[in-house]
N, C-alpha and C positions, 0 to 999 in steps of 0.2 A: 606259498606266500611268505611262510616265516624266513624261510633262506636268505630273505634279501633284507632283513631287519636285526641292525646293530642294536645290541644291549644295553652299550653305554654309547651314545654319539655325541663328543664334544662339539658345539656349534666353531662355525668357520672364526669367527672372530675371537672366539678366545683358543682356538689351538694357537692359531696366529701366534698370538701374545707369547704362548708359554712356548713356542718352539724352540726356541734358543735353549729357556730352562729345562725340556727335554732331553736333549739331544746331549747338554753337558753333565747332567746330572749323571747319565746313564752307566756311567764307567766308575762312578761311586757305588754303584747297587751292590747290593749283598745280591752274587749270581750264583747262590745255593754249590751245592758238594762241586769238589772241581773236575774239570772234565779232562779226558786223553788227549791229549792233541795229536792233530795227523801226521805219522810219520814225517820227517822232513819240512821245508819252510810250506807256506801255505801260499800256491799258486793264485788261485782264483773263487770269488763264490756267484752261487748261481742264484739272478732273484726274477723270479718270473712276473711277467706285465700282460693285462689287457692289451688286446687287438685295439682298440677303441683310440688309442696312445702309440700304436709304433713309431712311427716317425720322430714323435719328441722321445722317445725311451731310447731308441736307437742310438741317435746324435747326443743323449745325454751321457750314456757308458761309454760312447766310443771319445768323447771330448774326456772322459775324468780318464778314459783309461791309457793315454798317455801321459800324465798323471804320477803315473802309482804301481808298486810293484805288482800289490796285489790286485792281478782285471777283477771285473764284474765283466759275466756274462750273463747278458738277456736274455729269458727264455717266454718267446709270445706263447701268452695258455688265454685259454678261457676260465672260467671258472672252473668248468666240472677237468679241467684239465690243470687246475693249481691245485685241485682237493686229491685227484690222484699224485702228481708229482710231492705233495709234502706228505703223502703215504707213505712215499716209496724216499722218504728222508734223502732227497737232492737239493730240497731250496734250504737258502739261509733267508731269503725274504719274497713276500711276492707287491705287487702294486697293483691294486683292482681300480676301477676309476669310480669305486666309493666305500665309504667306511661303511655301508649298508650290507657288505656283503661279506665281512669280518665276522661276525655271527654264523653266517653257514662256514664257511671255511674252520672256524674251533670247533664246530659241531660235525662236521666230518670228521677230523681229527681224535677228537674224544668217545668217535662212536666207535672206530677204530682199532681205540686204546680207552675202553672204560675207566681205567687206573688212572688214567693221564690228566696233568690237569691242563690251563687252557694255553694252547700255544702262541698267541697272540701275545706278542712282547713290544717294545717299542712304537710309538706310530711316531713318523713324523708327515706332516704334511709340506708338498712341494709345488701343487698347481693346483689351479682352480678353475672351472667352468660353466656357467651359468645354463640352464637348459631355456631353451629359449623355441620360438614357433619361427619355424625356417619356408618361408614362402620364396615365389621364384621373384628375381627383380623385373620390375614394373605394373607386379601385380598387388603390390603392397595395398594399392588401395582400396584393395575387396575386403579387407579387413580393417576399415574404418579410416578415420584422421589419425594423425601418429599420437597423439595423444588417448587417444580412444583401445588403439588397438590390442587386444589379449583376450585371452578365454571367451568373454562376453561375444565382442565379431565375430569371433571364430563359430560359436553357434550358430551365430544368427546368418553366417552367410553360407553354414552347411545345412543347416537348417531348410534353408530357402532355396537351396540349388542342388538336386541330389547328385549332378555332375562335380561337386567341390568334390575330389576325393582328400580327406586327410586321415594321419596314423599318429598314434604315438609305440610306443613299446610295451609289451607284456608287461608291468607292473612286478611277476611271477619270472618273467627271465631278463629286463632291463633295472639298469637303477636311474635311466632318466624318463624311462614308462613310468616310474613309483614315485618319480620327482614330481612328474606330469600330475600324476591323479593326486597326489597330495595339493597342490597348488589350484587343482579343480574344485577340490574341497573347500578351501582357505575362500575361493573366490564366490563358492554358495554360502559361505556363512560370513562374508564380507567384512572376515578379520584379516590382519596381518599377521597374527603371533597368539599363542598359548590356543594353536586347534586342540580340541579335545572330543572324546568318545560323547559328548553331550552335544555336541557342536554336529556332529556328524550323524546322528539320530534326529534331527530336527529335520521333519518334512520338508519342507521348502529348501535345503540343504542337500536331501538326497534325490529331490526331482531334479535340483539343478545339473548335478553328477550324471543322475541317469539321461537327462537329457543331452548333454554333451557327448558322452560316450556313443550315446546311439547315433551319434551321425558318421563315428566311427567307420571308413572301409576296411579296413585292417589293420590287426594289432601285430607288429613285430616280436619275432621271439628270437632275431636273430641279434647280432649287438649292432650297437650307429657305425660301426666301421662296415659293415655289411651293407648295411643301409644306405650307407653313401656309397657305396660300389653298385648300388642297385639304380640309385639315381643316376648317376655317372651313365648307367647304359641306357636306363628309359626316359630321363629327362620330365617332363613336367606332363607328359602321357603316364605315367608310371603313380604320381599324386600331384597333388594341388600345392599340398602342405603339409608339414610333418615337423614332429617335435625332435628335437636335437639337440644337444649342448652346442655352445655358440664353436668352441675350438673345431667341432664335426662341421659346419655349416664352412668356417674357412678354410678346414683340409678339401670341404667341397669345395672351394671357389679356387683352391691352387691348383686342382689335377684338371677343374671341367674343361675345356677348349671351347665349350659354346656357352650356354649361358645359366648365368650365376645366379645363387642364392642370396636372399636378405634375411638378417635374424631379425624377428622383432621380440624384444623383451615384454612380455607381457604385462599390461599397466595393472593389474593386480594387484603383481607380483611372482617370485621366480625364487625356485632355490639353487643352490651349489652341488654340483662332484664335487670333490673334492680330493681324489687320487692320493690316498694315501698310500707311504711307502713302509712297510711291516716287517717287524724282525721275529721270525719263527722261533720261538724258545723249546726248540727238541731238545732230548735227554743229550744227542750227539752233540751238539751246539760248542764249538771250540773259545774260551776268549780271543784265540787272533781270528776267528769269521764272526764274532762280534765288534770287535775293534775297524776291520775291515767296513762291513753293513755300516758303521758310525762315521766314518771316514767319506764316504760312499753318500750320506745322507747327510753330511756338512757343504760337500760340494753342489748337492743338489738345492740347498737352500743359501749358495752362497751367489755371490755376484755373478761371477761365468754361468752357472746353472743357471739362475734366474735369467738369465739373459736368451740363454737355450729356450724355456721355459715359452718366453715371452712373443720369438720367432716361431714358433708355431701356433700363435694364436691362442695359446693359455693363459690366464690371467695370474701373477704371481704372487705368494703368498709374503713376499717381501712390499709390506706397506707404504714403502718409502720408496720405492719403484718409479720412475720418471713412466709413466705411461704412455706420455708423446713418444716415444720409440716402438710401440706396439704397433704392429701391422694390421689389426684387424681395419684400422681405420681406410686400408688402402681395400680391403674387401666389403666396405657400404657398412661396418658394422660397429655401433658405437662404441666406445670405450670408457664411456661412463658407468657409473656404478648401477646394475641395476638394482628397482626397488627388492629388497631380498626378503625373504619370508623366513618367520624360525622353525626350526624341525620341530614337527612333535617329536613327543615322547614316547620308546619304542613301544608301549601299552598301544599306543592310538594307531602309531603306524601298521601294527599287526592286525588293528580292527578295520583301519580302513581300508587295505588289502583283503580281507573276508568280507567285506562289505560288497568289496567292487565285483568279487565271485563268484557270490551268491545270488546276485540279484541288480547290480548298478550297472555291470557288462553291456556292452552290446551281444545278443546271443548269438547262435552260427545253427546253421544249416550245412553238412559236412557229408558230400559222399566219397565214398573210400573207395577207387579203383584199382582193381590188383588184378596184376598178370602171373598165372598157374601156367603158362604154357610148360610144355617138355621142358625146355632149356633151364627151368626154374627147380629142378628135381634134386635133391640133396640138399645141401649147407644152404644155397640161395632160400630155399622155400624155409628151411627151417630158422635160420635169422631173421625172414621176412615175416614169420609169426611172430617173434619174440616181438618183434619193432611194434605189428598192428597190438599186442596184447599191449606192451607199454603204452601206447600209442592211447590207446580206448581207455586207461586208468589213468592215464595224466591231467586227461580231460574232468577237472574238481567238482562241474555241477551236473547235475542231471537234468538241468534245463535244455542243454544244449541236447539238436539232434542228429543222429549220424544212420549213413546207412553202408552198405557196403555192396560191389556189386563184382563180383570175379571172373574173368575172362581168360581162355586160350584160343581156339578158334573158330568158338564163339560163346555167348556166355554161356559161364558153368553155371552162376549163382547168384540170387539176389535179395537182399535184406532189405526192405521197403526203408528210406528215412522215419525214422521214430525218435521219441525221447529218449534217453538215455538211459532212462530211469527204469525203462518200462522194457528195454530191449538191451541192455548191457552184455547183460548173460547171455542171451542169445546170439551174439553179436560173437561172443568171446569163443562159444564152442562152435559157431561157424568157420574163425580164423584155426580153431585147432584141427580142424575136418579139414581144410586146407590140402588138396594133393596136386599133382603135377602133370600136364597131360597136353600136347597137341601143338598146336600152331598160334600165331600171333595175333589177333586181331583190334589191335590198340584201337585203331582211328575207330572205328567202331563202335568198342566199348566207354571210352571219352565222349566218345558223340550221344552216345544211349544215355550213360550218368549224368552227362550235362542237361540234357533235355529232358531227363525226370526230376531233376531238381529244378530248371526250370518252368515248368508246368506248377510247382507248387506257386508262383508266382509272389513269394513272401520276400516283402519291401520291407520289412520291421528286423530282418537278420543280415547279418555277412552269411552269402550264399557261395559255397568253396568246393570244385571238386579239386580231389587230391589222385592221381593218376601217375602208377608207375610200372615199366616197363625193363624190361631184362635184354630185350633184344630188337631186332628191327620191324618194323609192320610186315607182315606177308601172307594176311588173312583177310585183309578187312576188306576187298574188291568182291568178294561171296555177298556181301551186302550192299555196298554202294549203289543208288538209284534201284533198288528191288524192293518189292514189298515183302516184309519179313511176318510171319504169323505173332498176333499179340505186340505187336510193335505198329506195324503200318507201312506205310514209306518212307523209304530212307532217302534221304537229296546223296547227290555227287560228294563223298568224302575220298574220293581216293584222285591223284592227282596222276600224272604221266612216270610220276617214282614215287619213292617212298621219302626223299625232300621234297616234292613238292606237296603243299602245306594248305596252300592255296585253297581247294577246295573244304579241306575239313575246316578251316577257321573262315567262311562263310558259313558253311551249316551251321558251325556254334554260334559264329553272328545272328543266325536265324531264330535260333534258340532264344536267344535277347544277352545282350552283353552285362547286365547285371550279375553277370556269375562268372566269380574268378576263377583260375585255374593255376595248379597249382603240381609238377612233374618233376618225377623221381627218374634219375637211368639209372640203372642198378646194374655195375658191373659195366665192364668196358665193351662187350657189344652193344648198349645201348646209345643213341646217338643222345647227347646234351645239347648240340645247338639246335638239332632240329625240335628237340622235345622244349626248348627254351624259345624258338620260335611261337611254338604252339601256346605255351604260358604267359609272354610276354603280354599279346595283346590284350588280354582279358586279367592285366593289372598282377598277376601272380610272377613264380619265377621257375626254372628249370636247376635242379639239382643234383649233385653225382655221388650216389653211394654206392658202398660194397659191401658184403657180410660182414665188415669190421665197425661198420659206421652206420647201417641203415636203422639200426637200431636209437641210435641220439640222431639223428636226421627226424624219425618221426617224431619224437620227444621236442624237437625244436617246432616243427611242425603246427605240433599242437597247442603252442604257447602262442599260436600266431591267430587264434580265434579263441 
């Protein structure tokens, strides 16, 4: 939780103010002992940006950098891929799309380089985005009168319908998850401004919280650019509604071809991204790749930029911005200011982030299906430990429970669902016991873990199996309509092939559709559209790792409950 929690967070209205006084002052600084410069004139620097902003980061370097001798090259990173790359001293800046995640990025850096002090130099800020409750258009009115609508509907009509499905984002891997629960707060203690650690301990404050969250389907751990890639393919089968910055809700509404999204700002109140653009102060740091980054970060807060900015739906940090030129108005979404809330104080945010972990969450129910077959023997199996081991210690409470159930052709092994708390360790030395052996029997194993988590019949959790495979099904027909010892009977799981799907997503239908599914292919014998088929209907999604990735695959995973 603390990763996503800035130190110092200048609020949106006064960087504003002083951006100008930033950005000129900078080149007056005392920039400490002087540095080598790189051989020869200095080509280009490299500043890496969230996924969440391609499209406007794209058109922003590619418009300055005919421009300028010196390019800017974009490098799209995630976070845990901007803490690696300023390791490895290639950025002169990166752009995350919030100042909330500046705190972990100096905190990798410094963990690094103990001696070092902190790399965070410059901010300037250049767009801005309101998070906002992104419902499908027409259905706005499940969430009250337009006046009415925010956090409060939003209970009461998940509350009341356990088909609403909505999400916001991990609080732990998004910064408009953390925007979201902070705003949930602000909206249980029915302030606008100065939340505090007292505010947030107050009973009727934290039932408000937990009761929101608990109507939660699932929590994202992936970023809103994923998120709306996910909508793009499932459409309003996929959720009801989900929290988003407004700029995501109109990259939704340019790519969809069928039908679109409406933000409603919540009558609460709402806070800002606000996408800051950061100049890395490594020991290499030349003055012309700081002159450059400054150069680079005038344009962006300059008329053409802002103009950039504004065409993709981002709201500009230039005050005096004609707003009748913004397009969101041609996507249903207003352009008014919304009511905005003030950030606490990183004290509070880090408390109410431990709040929401211990105890405010929606809990989860989590069976872990892993395929041991033959095919899985060497680097595959041995990565695929590392992932399950990370995997079970990412997971921060021990409320949550998990079981685990291992299959080749047919089950090896099984770890009943239990508390965390009470079966961690057991849990840990069953994935290292972990060996390799036999034939495939996916549909099978899927059908088994769904319908023992099933059977526990618990409405009060997000019920998830998580199910991943190495290669294609060519076992599971040993069991299809047989009666199996200590199991029972099995229905029709096996189809005419091994795409045909048909049958095993009725038996999981049978099972009861309150339990999502959630598939890994691991490695390029495994098929992803068929395994994406099978995840699709039951609200989850299909995933593609390899021994180089499956390891942050499950880590992402895990942020999603």
């Amino acid at each position: 939780m603390k990763r996503l929690l800035l130190s110092v967070f200048v609020p949106l209205f006064f960087s504003c103010c002083l951006l100008t006084v930033m950005v000129d002052s900078c080149e007056e600084e005392d920039t400490g002992p002087a540095k080598l410069a790189t051989p020869g004139p200095l080509k280009e620097i490299q500043v890496a940006y969230d996924p969440n902003k391609a499209r406007l980061f794209e058109e922003l370097v590619s418009a300055y950098n005919t421009k300028t001798a010196v390019k800017v090259r974009g490098v799209k990173l995630e976070i845990q891929g901007m803490q690696d790359a300023m390791a490895a001293g290639d950025l002169v800046g990166v752009s995350p799309d919030s100042s909330l995640w500046l705190e972990s990025l100096d905190e990798a850096w410094q963990s690094a380089r103990p001696d070092s002090s902190s790399i965070i130099g410059t901010v300037v800020r250049y767009a801005t985005t309101p998070v906002v409750i992104a419902t499908w258009q027409g259905r706005e009115g499940e969430l009250g009168s337009l006046e009415e609508r925010g956090w409060a509907t939003l209970l009461k009509r998940a509350s009341g319908n356990p088909d609403y499905r909505w999400s916001h984002g991990s609080p732990r891997a998004s910064a408009s998850g953390m925007l979201a629960l902070v705003a949930e707060f602000y909206a249980g203690a029915g302030k606008g401004y100065g939340l505090t650690k007292a505010d947030a301990d107050r009973e009727e404050v934290r039932r408000y919280v937990a009761e929101i969250e608990r109507t939660i389907a699932r929590y994202g751990g992936e970023s809103d650019a994923a998120l709306v890639d996910y909508l793009l393919r499932e459409g309003a089968r996929g959720l009801s509604a989900t929290v988003l910055p407004e700029a995501s809700v109109f990259d939704f509404n340019q790519q969809s071809r069928g039908d679109k999204l409406r933000a409603v700002h919540p009558s609460e109140g709402t806070l800002m991204l606000d996408h800051p653009l950061v100049l890395l102060e490594t020991p290499d740091l030349t003055p012309d790749q700081r002159r450059a980054f400054l150069e680079f970060s005038r344009f962006l807060t300059g008329p053409e930029g802002q103009a950039i900015v504004v065409k993709h739906g981002f709201r500009p940090v230039d005050l005096a911005y004609d707003m009748g030129k913004s397009p969101l108005k041609s996507e249903g979404i207003s352009t008014e200011q919304p009511k905005l809330l003030q950030m606490p104080v990183p004290g509070t945010l880090t408390y109410l982030s431990g709040a929401w972990a211990s105890g405010l969450k929606r809990r989860a129910n989590i069976m872990l299906v892993v395929d041991v077959s033959g095919s899985m023997d060497g680097e595959k199996l041995a990565r695929t430990k590392e992932a399950l081991v990370s995997f079970l210690k990412q997971i921060p409470s021990d409320e949550e429970r998990v079981g685990l159930l291992t299959f080749s052709s047919d089950i090896v092994d099984y770890e009943p669902l239990g508390r965390l708390g009470d079966n961690r360790q057991r849990l840990l030395s069953k994935v290292e016991g972990l060996k390799a052996n036999g034939n495939t029997a996916f549909y099978y194993a899927l059908w088994l873990g769904h319908r023992l988590l099933a059977e526990r019949v618990d409405q009060e959790r997000i019920n998830v199996v998580v199910a991943m495979t190495d290669g294609k099904e060519n076992a599971s027909g040993n069991f299809s309509r047989r009666n199996v010892p200590n199991v029972g009977a099995v229905p029709r799981i096996v189809g005419s092939s091994t795409q045909d799907i048909a049958p095993l997503l009725s038996a999981l239908d049978q099972n009861g559709r309150g339990n999502m599914v959630f598939t890994v292919a691991y490695g390029s014998d495994a098929d992803l559209n068929t395994l994406s088929g099978i995840a699709s209907p039951f609200g989850g999604q299909g995933y593609r790792a390899d021994p180089a990735t499956i390891r942050k695959l499950y880590e992402l995973i895990s942020q999603s409950f």
